[in-house]
C-alpha positions in Angstrom: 120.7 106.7 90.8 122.5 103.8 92.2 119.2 102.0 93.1 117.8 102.8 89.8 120.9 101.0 88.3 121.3 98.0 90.3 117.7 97.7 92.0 115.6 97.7 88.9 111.9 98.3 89.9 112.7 100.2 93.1 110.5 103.5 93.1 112.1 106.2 94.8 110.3 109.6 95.0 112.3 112.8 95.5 110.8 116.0 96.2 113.1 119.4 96.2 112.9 123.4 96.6 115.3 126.1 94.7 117.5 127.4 96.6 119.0 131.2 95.5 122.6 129.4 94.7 122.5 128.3 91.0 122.8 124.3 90.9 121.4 123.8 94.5 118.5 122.5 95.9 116.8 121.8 99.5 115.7 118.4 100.7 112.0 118.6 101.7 111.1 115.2 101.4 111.6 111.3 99.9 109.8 108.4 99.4 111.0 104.9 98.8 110.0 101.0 98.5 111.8 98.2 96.9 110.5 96.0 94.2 110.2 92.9 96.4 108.4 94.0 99.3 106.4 95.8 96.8 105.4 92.3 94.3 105.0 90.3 98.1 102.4 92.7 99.6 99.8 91.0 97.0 100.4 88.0 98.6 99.5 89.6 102.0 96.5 90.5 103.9 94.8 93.6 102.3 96.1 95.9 104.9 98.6 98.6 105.6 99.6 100.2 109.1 100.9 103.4 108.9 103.1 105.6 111.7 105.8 108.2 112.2 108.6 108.3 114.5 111.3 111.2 114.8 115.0 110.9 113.7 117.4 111.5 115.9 120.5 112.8 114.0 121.9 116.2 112.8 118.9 117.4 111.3 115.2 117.1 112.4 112.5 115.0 110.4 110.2 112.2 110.3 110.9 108.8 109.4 107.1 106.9 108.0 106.6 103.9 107.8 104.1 101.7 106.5 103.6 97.5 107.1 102.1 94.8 106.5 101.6 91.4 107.7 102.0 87.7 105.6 99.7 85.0 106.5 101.5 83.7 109.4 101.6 86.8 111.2 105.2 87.8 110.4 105.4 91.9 109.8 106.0 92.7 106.4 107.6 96.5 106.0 106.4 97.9 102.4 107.4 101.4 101.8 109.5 103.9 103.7 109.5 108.4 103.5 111.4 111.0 104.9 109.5 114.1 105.7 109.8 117.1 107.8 107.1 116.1 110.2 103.8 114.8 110.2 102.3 117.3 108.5 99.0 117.3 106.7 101.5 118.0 103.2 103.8 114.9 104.2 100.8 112.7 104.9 99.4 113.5 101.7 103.2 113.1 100.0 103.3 109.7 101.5 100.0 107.9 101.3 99.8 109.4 97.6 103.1 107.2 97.0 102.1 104.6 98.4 98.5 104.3 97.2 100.2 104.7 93.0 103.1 102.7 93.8 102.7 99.8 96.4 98.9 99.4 97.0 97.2 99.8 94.5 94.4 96.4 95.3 91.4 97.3 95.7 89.6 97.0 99.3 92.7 98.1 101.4 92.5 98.8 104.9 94.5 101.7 106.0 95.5 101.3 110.2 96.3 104.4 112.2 95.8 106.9 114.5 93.1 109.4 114.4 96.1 112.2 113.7 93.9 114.7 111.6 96.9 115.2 108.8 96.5 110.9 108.1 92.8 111.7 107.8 93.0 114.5 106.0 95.3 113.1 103.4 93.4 109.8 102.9 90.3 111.8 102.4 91.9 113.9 99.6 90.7 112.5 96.4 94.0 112.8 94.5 95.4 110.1 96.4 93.5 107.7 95.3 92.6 106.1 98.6 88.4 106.8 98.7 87.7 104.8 96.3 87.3 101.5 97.2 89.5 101.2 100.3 88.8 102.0 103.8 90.5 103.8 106.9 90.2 102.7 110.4 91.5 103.8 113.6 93.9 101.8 116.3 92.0 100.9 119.3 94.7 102.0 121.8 94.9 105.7 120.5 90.8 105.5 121.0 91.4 104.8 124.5 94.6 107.2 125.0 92.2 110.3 123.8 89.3 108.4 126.2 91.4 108.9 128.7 92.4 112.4 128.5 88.7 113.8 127.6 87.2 111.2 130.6 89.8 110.3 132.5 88.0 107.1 133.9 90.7 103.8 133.6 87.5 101.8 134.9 85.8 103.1 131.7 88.1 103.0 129.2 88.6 99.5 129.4 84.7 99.2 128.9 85.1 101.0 126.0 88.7 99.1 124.6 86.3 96.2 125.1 83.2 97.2 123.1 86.1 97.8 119.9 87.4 94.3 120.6 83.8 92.6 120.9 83.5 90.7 117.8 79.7 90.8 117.3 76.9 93.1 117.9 75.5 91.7 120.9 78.6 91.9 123.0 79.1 95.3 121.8 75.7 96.0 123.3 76.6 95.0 126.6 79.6 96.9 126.6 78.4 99.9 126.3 75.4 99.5 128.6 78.1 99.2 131.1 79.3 102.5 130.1 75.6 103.8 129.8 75.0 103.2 133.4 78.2 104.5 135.0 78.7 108.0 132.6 76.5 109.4 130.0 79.1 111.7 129.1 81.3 108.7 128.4 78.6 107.1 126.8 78.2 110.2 123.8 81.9 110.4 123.7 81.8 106.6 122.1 78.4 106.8 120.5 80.1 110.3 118.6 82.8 107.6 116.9 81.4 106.4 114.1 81.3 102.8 114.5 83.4 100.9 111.4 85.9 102.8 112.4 87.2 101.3 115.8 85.1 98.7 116.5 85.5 94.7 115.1 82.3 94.3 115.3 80.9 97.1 112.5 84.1 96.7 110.1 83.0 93.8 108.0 86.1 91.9 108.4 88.0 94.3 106.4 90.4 95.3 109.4 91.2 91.0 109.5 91.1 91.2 113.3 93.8 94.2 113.4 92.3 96.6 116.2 96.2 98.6 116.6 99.2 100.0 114.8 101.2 97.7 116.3 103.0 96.3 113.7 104.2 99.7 113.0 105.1 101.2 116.0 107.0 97.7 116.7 108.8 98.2 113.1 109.9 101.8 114.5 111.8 100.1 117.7 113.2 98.0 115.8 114.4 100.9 113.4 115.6 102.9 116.2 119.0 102.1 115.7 119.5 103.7 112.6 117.4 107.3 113.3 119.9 108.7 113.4 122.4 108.1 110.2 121.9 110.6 107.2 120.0 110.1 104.6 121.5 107.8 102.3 123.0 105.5 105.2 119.0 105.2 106.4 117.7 104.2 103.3 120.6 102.4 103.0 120.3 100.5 106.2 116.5 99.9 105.4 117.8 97.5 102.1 120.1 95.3 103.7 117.8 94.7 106.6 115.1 93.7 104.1 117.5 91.9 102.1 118.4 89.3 105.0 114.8 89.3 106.1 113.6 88.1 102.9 116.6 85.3 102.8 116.0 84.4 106.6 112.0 84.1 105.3 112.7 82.7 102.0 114.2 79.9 103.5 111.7 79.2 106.5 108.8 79.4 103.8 110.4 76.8 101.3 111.1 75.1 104.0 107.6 74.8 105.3 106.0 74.6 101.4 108.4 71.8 100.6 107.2 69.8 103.7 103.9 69.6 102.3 102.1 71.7 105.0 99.3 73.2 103.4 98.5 75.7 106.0 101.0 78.0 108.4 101.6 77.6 111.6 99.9 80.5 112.9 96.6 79.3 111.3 97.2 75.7 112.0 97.3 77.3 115.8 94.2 78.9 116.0 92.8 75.9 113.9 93.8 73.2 116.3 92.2 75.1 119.1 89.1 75.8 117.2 88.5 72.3 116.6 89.4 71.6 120.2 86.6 73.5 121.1 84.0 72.4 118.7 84.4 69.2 120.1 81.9 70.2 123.3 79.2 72.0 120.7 75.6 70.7 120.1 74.8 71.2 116.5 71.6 71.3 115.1 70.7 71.9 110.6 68.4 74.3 110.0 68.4 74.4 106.3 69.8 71.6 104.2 70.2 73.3 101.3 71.3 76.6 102.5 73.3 75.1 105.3 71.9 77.1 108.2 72.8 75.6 111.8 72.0 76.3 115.7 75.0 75.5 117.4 75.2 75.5 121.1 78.3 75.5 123.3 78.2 73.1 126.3 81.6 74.3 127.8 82.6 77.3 129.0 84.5 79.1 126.3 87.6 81.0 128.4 86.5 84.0 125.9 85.5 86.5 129.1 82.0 85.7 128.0 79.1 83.3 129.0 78.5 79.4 127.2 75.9 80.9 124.3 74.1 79.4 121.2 75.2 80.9 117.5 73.5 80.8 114.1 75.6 79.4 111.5 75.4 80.6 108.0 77.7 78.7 105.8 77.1 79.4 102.4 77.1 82.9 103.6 80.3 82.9 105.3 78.5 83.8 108.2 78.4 83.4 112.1 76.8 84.8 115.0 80.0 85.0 117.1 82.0 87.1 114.7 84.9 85.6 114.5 84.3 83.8 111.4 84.1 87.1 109.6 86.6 89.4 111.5 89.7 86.8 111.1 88.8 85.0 107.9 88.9 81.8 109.4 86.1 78.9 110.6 85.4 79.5 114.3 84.5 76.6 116.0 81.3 76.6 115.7 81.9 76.9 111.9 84.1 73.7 112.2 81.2 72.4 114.4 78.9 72.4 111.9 80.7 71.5 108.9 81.6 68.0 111.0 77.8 68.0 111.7 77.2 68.0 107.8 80.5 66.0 106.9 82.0 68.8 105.1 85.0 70.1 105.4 86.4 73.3 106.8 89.4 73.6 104.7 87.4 75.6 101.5 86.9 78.6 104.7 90.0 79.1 105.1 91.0 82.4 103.3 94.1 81.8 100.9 96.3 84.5 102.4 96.9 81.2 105.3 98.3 79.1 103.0 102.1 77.9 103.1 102.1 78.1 99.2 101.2 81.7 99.7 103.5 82.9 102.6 106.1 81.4 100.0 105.3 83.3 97.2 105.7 86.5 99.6 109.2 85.9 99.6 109.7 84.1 96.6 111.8 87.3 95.7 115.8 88.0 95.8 117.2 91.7 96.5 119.9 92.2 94.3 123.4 93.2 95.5 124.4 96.5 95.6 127.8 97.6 93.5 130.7 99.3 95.1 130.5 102.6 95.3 133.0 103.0 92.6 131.3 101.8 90.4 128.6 103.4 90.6 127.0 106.1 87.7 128.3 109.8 88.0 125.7 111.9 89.5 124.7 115.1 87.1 122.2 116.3 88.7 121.8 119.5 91.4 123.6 119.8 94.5 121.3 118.6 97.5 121.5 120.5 100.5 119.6 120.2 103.9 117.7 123.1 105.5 119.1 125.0 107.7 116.1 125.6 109.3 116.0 121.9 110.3 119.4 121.6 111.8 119.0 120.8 115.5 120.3 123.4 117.7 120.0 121.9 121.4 122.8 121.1 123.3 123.4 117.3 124.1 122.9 113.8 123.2 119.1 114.3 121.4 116.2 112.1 122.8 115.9 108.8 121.4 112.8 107.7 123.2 109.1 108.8 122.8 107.5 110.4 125.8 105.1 108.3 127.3 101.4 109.0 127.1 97.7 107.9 128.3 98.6 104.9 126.2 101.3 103.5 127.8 99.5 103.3 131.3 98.5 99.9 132.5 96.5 99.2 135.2 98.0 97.1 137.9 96.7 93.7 138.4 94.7 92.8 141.6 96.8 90.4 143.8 94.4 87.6 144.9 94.4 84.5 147.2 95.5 81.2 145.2 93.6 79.0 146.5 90.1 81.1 147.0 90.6 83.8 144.4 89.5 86.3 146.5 91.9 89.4 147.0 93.3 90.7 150.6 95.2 87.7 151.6 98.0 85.0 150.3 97.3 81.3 150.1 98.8 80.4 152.5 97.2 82.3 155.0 93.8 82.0 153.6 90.9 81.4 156.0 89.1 79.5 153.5 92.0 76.3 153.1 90.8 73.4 154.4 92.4 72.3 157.9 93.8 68.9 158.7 92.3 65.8 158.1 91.0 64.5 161.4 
């Protein structure tokens, strides 16, 4: 009630069971987002990343989350539930919310794992997500459940690669790695369907995502406050987003006021772009349509060979992938628009600009009352469930257990001066003895 008073446009979601005590009701589960995280995800890129992660109080439960990014990469939390677990009937609770309330654009990209409950619920027409949205899986959960069905690190980096390639032809050679070492490999990846884990199949509708990261990174840094009751956590969540949104605000204005039309994060990948189109050969195809051969003379430091790539401008289109996966011209994009004395700026998606990253947070939280003067609460008394008290001894777990996921292989020492492993440089039998 207090956020309904003094947070106008705030939707909070609250669901309840009877209890047999006249006046009193169970918690089962609630949803929440605030107006201004809610009016900035517009201004975002048309995704949403979605996780769970335990609380870690008196009583058990699931804290989900689901974020965003602005145009110059900054996270961008947008809604916020409390549920019992992550259950197929809290999935469905919280992407329903979300889907009515906070995204409701069409051609959203839902990020997450490949738990069955987030599939099941997006799949449920009631929600609203089917229609016109999409639902993709994070690469590093495709390799964790790689690893435990093949258990082959060699191979599952083949096959983290072949979701990361951005066009068709490096996925190819991929998975004819894979092919030759482990047909049973092989049909474990070819049994995925491909738009949902790999860049190069998506469309551009995942905008280069391949994880959850953003998520699971929004949970550590929520891990402080897993452990407060109820109305402390949601509590906590406001204020944190209020000085975001002022720290932002004022970066953004900042940044818009300077006259920058672009953010730094594009202006990055930009600047190196250009830096590399600067070795291409360019040749026009099609004057009219804009079609262009454009051939790369350097190496590119992309784990791939030097390569030539069909251009497609009017069509927004280029052989590498990048161009459609990220939104932004590649460098052969930039190549060939210098080639035809055009410019790049009109292929560079909106979401990069400063004018819109200012717009995102182009929104005040209001300030919370004291609690005395807050409304009188009429309603039922809300009680927890006793069946989700904790009853284990001890400071609870605050940390996730580490999976498949978390394993990283360890890095090949090798010779500094000859690059070849077994040796230091300074006792390398290829160095060059004195100068006679």
């Amino acid at each position: 009630m207090a956020m309904e008073k003094w947070v106008s446009g705030t939707v909070i979601r609250f669901e309840t069971s009877p209890t047999a005590i006249h006046g009193e009701v169970h918690f089962e589960r609630l949803f929440w987002a605030f107006k201004p995280c809610i009016e900035g995800f517009a201004h975002c890129k048309p995704i949403v990343q979605v996780d769970g992660t335990f609380l870690t109080g008196k009583y058990k439960g699931t804290l989900l989350l689901a974020v965003a990014q602005d145009g110059n990469a900054h996270i961008f939390p947008v809604a916020y539930a409390i549920v019992e677990g992550e259950t197929k009937d809290a999935w469905n609770f919280f992407l329903k919310h979300l889907r009515e309330n906070v995204t409701p654009q069409e051609n959203i990209c839902l990020i997450s794992d490949r738990h069955a409950s987030i599939k099941s619920a997006f799949e449920n027409p009631s929600n609203g997500w089917n229609h016109s949205s999409s639902h993709v899986y994070c690469i590093r959960h495709i390799a964790q459940n790689f690893m435990r069905a093949i258990k082959n690190r060699k191979l599952r980096k083949y096959a983290v690669n072949m979701g990361y390639a951005p066009s068709e032809p490096t996925f190819m050679y991929w998975r004819h790695k894979i092919a030759k070492k482990s047909p049973t490999a092989l049909a474990w990846v070819d049994d995925l369907p491909k738009p949902k884990w790999t860049q190069a199949y998506d469309g551009g509708i995942r905008w280069g995502h391949m994880t959850s990261n953003l998520a699971e990174a929004m949970n550590s840094v929520f891990k402080d406050i897993r452990g407060l009751p109820i109305t402390a956590l949601v509590q906590a969540t406001y204020y944190r987003m209020a000085k975001l949104f002022v720290t932002r605000g004022k970066q953004s204005a900042a940044v818009f006021a300077s006259g920058q039309q672009y953010t730094e994060a594009c202006q990055e990948r930009i600047s190196e772009a250009v830096h590399k189109s600067n070795s291409h050969v360019v040749n026009q195809f099609d004057r009219q349509n804009y079609t262009f051969i454009v051939e790369e003379t350097e190496d590119p430091h992309e784990g791939r060979p030097m390569d030539i790539f069909k251009v497609e401008l009017k069509e927004k289109m280029c052989d590498c992938g990048k161009f459609q996966a990220l939104h932004l011209p590649c460098s052969h994009v930039i190549a060939a628009c210098s080639h035809a004395n055009l410019s790049y700026e009109p292929f560079i998606d909106d979401v990069y600009k400063a004018a819109t990253v200012f717009a995102v947070y182009d929104r005040p939280f209001p300030a919370v009352r004291n609690q005395g003067l807050w409304p009188d609460y009429l309603g039922d008394v809300v009680c927890p469930r006793l069946d989700m008290k904790r009853t284990k001894r001890g400071r609870p777990k605050n940390s996730r257990i580490r999976t498949e996921m978390d394993e990283f292989e360890k890095r090949e020492n090798r010779c500094g001066l000859c690059r070849v492993p077994g040796h230091k440089c300074h006792e390398c039998p290829n160095a060059a003895g004195p100068s006679n």
